[in-house]
N, C-alpha and C positions, 0 to 999 in steps of 0.2 A: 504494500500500500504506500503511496504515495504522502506529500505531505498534505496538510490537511489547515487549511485556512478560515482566520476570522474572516467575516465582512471588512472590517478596518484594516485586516495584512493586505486581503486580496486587494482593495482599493488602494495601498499605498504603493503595490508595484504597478499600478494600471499607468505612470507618468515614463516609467520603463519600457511596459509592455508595449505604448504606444507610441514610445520615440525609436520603438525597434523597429515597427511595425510599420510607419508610416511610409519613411523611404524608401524602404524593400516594396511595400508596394506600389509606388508610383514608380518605381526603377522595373517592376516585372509588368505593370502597365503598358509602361512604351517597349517594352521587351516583347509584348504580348502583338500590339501593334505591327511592327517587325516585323515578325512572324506573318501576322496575316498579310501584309503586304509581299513577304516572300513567298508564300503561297500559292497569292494571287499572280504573281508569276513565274510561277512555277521552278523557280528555284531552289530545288528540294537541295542545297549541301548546306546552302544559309538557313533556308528551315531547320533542317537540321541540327543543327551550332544553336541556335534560338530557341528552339527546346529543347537541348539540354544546356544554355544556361539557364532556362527559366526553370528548371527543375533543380539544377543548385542553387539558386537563389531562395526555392523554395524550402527545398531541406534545409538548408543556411539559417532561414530565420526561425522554421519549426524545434530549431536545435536551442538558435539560443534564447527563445522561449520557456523551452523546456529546462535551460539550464540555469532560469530565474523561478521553476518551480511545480508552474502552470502545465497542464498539458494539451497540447494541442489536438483540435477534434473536428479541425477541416480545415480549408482554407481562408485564412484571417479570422478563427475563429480560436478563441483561448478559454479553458474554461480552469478553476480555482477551486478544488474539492473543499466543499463545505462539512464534509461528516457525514452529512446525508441526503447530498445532492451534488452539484456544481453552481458557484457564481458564475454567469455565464457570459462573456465579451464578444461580439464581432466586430472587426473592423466597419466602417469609420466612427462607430459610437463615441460620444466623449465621453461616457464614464460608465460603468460597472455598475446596472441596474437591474439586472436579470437574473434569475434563478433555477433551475429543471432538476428535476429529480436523477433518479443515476439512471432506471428505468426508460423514463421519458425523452430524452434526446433534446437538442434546439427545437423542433419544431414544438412541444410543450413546455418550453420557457415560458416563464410568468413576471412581470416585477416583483422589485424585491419583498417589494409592499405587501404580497398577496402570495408569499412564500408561507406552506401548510406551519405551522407549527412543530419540532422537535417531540415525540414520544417518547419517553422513557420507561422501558418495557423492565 
């Protein structure tokens, strides 16, 4: 198991998370770009070179994400083990408002607001 975060830790690395985050993806954005313009003319050696930098790029950031804590669970998507769910982040949010059970995935994210209550069984 992984570590296991307050609301207040998760929210204090989100200044991190997101000064990782940003540039890596406006840099695979136009990378992305590229690509479809290599494509579109069929220039498969530059396509090629273009997706695989966008694929280290990719691992690149998922790494040092992970190596502030967080685990990654898609693309631009960061989530902060709560104990009994995930705080849950996607890129370009400004702040750490989200919650899903471990169950439930992103698409049953909720705010934090209307996060169930903690059982102690």
């Amino acid at each position: 198991m992984g570590r296991v975060f307050t609301l207040e830790d998760a929210r204090g690395l989100m200044p991190r998370v997101q000064d990782i985050t940003k540039p890596v993806f406006e840099l695979a954005a136009s990378l992305a770009e590229e690509l479809q313009e290599a494509d579109e003319h069929e220039e498969e050696g530059r396509a090629e070179e273009l997706r695989e930098r966008l694929q280290t790029l990719v691992e690149s950031w998922a790494e040092a994400i992970r190596d502030l804590g967080p685990e990654v669970k898609g693309l631009w998507l960061v989530d902060f083990d709560s104990g009994d769910g995930y705080w849950c982040w996607a890129y370009p949010e400004e702040s750490l408002d989200h919650w899903h059970s471990y169950e439930g995935g992103f698409g049953s994210r909720v705010p934090i607001t209307m996060k169930p209550e903690t059982k102690n069984v």
